[in-house]
C-alpha positions as CSV (number, residue, x, y, z in Angstrom):
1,X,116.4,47.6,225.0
2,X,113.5,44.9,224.4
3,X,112.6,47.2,221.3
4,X,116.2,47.6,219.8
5,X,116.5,43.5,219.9
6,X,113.4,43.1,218.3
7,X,114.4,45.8,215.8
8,X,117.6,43.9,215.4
9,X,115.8,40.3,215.0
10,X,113.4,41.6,212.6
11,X,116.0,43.5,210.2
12,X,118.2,40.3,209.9
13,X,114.9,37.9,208.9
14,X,114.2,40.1,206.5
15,X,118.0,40.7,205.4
16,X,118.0,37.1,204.6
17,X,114.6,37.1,202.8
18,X,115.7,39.5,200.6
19,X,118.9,37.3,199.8
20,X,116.9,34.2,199.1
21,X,114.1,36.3,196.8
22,X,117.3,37.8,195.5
23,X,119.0,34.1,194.7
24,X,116.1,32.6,193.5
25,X,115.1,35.3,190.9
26,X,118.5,35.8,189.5
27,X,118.4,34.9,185.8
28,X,120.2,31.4,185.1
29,X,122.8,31.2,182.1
30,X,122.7,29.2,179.4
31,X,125.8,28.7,176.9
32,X,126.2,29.3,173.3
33,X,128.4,27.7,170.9
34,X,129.5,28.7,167.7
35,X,131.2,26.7,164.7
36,X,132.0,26.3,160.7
37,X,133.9,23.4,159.3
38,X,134.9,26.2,156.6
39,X,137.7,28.3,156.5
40,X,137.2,30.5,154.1
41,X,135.2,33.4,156.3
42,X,138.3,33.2,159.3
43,X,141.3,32.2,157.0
44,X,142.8,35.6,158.4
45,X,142.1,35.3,161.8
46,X,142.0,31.8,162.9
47,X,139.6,30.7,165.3
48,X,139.3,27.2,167.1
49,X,138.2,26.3,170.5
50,X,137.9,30.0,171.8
51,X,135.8,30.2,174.8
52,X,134.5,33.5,176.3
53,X,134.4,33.3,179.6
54,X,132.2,36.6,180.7
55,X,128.5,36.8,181.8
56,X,126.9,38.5,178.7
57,X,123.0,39.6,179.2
58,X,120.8,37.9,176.3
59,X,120.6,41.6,174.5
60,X,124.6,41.8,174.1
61,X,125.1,38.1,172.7
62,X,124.0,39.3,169.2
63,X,126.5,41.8,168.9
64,X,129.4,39.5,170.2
65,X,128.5,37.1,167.5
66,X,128.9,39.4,164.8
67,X,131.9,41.1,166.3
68,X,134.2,38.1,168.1
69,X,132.0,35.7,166.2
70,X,133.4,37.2,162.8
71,X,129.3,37.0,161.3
72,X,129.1,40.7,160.3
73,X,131.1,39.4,157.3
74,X,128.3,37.2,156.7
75,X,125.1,39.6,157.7
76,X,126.4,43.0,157.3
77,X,128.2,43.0,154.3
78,X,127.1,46.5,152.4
79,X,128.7,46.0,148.9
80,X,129.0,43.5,146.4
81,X,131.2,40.9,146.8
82,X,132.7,38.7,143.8
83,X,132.5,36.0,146.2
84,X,130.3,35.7,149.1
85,X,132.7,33.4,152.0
86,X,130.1,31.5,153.3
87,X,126.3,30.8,151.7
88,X,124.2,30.4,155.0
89,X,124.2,31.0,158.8
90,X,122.4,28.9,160.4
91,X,121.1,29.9,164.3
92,X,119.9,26.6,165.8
93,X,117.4,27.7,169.1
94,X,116.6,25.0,171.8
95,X,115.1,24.4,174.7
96,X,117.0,22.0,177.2
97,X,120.6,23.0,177.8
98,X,121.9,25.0,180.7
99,X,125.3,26.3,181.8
100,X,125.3,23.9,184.6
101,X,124.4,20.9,182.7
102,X,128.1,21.3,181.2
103,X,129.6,20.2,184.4
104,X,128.3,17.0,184.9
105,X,128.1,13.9,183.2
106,X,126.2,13.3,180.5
107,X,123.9,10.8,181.9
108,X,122.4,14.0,184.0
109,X,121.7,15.3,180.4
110,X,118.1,14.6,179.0
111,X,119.4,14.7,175.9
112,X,123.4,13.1,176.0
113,X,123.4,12.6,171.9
114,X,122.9,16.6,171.7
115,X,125.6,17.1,174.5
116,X,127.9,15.0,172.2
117,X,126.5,16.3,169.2
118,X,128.0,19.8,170.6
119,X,131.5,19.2,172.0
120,X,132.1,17.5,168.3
121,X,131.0,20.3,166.5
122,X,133.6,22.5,169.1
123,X,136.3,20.6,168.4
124,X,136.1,19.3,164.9
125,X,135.7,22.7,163.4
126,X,137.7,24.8,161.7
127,X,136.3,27.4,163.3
128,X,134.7,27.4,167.1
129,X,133.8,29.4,170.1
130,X,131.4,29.4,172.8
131,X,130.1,31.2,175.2
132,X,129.3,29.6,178.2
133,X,127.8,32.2,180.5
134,X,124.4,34.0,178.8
135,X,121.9,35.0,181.0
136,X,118.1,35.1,179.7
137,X,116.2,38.1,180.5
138,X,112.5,37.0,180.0
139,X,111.7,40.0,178.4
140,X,111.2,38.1,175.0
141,X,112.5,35.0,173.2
142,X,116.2,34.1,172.1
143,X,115.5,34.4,169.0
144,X,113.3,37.5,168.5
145,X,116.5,39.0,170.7
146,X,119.1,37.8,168.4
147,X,117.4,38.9,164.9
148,X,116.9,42.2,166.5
149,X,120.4,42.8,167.5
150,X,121.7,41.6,163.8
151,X,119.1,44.0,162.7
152,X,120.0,46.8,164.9
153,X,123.9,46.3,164.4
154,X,123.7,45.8,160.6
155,X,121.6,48.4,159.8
156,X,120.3,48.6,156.1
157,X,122.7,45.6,154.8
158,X,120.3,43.2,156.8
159,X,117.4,43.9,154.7
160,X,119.1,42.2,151.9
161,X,119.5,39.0,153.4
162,X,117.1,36.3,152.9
163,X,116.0,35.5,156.3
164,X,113.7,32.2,157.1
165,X,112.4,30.5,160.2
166,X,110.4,27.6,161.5
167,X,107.3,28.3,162.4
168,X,108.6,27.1,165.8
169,X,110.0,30.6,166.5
170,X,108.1,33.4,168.3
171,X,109.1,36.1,165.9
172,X,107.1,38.8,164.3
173,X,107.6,40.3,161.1
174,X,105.7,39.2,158.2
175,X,109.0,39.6,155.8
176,X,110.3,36.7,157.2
177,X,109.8,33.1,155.5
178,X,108.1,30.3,157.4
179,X,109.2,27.1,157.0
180,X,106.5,24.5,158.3
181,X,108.4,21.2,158.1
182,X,111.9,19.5,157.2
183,X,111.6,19.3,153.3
184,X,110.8,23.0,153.6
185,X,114.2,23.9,155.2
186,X,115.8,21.2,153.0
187,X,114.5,23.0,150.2
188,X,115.9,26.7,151.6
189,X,119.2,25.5,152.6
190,X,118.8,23.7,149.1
191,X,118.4,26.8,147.9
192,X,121.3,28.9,149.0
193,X,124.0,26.9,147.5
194,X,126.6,28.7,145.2
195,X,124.2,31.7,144.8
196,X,126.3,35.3,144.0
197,X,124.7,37.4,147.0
198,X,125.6,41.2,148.7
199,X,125.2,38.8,152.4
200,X,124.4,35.1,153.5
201,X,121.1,33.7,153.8
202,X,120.3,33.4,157.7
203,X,118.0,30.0,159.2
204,X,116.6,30.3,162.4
205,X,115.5,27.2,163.5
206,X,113.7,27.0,166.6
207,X,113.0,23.2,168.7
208,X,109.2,22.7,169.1
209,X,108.7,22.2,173.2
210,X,107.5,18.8,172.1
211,X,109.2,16.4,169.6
212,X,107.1,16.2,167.2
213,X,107.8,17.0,164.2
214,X,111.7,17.0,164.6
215,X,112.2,14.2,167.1
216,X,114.7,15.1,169.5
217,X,116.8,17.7,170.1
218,X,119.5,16.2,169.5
219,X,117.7,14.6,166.8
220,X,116.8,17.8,164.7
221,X,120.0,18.9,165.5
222,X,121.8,16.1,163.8
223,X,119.5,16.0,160.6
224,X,119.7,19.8,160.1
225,X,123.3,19.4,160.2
226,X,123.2,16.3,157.9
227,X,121.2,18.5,154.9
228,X,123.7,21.1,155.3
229,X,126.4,18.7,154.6
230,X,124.5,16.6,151.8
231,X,123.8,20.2,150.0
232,X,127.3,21.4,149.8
233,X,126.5,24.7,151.3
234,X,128.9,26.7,153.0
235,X,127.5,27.2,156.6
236,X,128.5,29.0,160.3
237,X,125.9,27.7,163.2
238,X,125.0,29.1,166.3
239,X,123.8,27.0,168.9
240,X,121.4,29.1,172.0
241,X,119.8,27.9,174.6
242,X,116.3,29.2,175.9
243,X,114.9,26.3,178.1
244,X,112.0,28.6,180.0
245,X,110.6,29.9,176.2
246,X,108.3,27.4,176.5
247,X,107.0,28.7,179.5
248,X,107.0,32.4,179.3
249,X,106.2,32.2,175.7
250,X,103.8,29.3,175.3
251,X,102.3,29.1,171.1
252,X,98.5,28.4,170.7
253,X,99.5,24.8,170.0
254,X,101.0,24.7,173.9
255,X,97.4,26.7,175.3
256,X,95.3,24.5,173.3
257,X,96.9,21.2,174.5
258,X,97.3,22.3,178.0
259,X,93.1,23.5,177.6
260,X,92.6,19.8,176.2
261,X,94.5,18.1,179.0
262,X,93.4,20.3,181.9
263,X,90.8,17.5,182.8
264,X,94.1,14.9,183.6
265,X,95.6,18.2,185.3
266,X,95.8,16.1,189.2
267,X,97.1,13.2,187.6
268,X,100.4,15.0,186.0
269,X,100.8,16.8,189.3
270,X,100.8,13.2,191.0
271,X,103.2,11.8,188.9
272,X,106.0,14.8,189.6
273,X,109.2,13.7,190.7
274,X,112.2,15.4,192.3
275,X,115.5,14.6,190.7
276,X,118.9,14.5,192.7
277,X,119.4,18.2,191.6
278,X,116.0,19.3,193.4
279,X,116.9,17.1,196.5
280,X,120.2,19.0,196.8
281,X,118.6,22.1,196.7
282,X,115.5,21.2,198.6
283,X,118.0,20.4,201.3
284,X,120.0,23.1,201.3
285,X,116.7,25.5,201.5
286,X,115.8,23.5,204.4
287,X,119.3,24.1,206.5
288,X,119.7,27.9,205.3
289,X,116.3,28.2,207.1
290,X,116.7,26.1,210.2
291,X,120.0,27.8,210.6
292,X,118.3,31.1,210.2
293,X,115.5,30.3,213.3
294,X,118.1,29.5,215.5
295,X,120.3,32.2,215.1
296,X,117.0,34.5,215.0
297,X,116.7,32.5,218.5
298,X,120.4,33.6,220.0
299,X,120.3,37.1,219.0
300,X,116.8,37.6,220.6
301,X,118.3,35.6,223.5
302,X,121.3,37.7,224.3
303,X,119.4,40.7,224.1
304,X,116.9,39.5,226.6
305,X,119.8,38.3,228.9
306,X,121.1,42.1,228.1
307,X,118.0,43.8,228.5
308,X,117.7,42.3,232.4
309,X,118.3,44.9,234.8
310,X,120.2,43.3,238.4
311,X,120.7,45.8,241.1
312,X,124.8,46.3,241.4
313,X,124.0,45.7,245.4
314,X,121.8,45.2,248.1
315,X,121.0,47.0,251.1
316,X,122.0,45.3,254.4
317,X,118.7,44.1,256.2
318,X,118.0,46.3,259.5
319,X,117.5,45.1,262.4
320,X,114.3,44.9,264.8
């Protein structure tokens, strides 16, 4: 009996470890928003303010932009066209959004100008939809994921596309363009305007994990969208969200500057703070755990209280 409650005690400590290990590695979501202030590619199917509501894993997102999201008009077009719809697609990657951060308030926001910068875009458009709910696998970067998918979906008609992206972006393929600063993707956007063409010209651009060159996020955000307008080309934009790519794929820029500054490394780790979001969670971790010793403490109780053997009676004393 001692043995089965010990069995018992032990089973349901490690149930629950499993659960947390379970919780905390789950991949978190990030959202997605799509948008055009042009008609001309949805005039046939209009599109405003759709939201998609399902969990889609970072590999499917690709293909539910060119299908839901109307781009394989844009990317996979195979034959000529007397008139392309739309010149460019722009896919805009950063690094700080997360599906909770739509939620709350944008003061919790790092970034509120890119929050606002967003839910204009949404609304203003002629065409918009989001996806709210994209979980990142950590296999490899957003965007490396997404020009696969466009690849993979689009087949040969991809090739002819001219395809360019910051050098920001962990991508490999030498046939892509790298653009190395803003007058560089001035210049291709610049360049893409009014041209006859079998598909549109795609831009990935990719936020640096610092803010240098661009600025902000919401920043860089803001100006690319500015020299879209100024140029007069017709344009669809993807906004995607990747905030661990700086982490699980750091540049040589990141390792060189993390080498540099190793020697101020117990400085930066004195100066970390936990926000209201960490406290919250910090707390919680700290109940789920307390509540787990004690009721590790009951159930190894009642079985000891189960596991004591009384005699049902007692023999009457004899006498001498």
């Amino acid at each position: 009996m001692k043995m089965n409650c010990f069995t018992a005690s032990m089973g349901l400590l490690l149930l629950v470890a499993n659960l947390l290990i379970l919780g905390t590695a789950s991949p978190e979501t990030v959202p997605a928003f799509m948008w055009s202030p042009h008609e001309d590619l949805y005039s046939n199917n209009k599109i405003k303010e759709v939201v998609n509501y399902q969990t889609l894993a970072q590999e499917d997102l690709a293909n539910s932009v060119l299908s839901e999201g109307g781009w394989s008009n844009l990317l996979c077009t195979e034959e000529e066209l007397h008139q392309q719809p739309l010149d460019l697609a722009v896919v805009f990657v950063g690094r700080e959004l997360r599906t909770s951060d739509l939620s709350r308030n944008n003061h919790h926001v790092q970034d509120s100008a890119l929050v606002d910068l967003l839910k204009a875009s949404f609304t203003g458009s002629s065409y918009s939809m989001s996806f709210p709910y994209v979980a990142t696998s950590g296999v490899q970067t957003m965007e490396s994921s997404l020009i696969a998918g466009f690849s993979k979906t689009c087949g040969y008609g991809h090739e002819k596309n001219r395809v360019a992206f910051t050098e920001s972006c962990s991508v490999k393929g030498i046939e892509y363009r790298k653009l190395s600063d803003l007058q560089s993707v001035h210049d291709f956007v610049s360049s893409s305007v009014g041209k006859s063409k079998v598909a549109a010209d795609l831009l990935v651009f990719c936020h640096p994990d610092s803010e240098k060159p661009y600025g902000s996020e919401g920043e860089a955000l803001t100006e690319l969208i500015r020299s879209l307008e100024q140029s007069g080309v017709k344009y669809a934009a993807l906004y995607i969200s990747d905030p661990f790519r700086s982490i699980q794929y750091p540049s040589q820029r990141d390792v060189d500057r993390f080498l540099a500054e190793s020697s101020n490394a117990s400085s930066t780790a004195n100066s970390t703070t936990c926000d209201e979001v960490c406290q919250i969670k910090s707390s919680l971790l700290e109940a789920l755990l307390v509540a787990v010793v004690l009721l590790i403490i009951l159930i190894s109780g009642l079985c000891c209280m189960m596991g004591i053997d009384s005699p049902t009676r007692f023999e009457t004393p004899q006498d001498t």
